[in-house]
C-alpha positions as CSV (number, residue, x, y, z in Angstrom):
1,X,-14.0,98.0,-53.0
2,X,-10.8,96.3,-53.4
3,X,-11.1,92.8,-55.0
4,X,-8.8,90.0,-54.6
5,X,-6.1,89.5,-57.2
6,X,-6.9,85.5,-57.6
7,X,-8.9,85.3,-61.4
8,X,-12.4,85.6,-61.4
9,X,-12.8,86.1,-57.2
10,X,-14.2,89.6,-56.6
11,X,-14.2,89.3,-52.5
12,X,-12.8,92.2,-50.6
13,X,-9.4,91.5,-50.3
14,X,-7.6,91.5,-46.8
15,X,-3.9,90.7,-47.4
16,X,-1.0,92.1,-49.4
17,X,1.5,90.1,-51.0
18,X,4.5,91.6,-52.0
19,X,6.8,89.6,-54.0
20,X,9.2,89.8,-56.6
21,X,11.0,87.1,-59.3
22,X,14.9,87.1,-58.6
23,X,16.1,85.6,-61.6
24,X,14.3,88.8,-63.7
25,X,14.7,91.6,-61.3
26,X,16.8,92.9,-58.9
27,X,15.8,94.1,-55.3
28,X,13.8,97.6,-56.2
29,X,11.5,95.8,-58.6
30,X,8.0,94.5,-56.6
31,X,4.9,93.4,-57.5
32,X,1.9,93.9,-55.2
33,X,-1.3,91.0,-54.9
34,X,-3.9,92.1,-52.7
35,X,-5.9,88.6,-51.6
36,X,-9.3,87.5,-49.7
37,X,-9.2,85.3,-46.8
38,X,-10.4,82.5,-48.9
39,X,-6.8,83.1,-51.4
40,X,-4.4,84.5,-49.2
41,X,-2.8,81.3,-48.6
42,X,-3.2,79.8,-52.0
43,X,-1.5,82.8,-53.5
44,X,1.1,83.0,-50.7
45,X,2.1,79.0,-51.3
46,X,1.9,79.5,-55.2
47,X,4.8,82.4,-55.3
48,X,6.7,80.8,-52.5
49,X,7.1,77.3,-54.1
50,X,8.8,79.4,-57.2
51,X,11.6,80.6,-55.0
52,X,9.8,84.2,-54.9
53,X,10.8,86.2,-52.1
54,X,7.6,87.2,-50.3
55,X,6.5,89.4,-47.8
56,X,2.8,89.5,-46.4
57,X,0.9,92.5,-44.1
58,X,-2.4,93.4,-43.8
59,X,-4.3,95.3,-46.3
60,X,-5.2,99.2,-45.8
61,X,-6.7,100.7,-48.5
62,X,-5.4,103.8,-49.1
63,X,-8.1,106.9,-47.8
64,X,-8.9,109.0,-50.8
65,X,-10.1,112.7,-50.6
């Protein structure tokens, strides 16, 4: 299972939030949240109300063999 990166939730998580802090990095440098439906938004407004570029897609677990 894939747990939600908002402390102490352990939900599945269902969102990926990709963002990154302009004033410290430039554009190759990422960070990756993965988020529940109960913190996507939560998380989303907390980056975005720092001036963090963010981007937002579904979340796929990768398969592995």
């Amino acid at each position: 299972m894939h747990e939600c990166s908002r402390a102490g939730c352990r939900a599945e998580a269902t969102t990926t939030i990709t963002w990154r802090n302009p004033k410290i990095h430039d554009e190759s440098r990422k960070k990756v949240w993965i988020a529940c439906d109960a913190h996507n938004t939560f998380l989303i407004e907390f980056l975005t109300s720092r001036g963090f570029p963010v981007e937002v897609t579904p979340f796929i677990p990768e398969e592995t063999a």
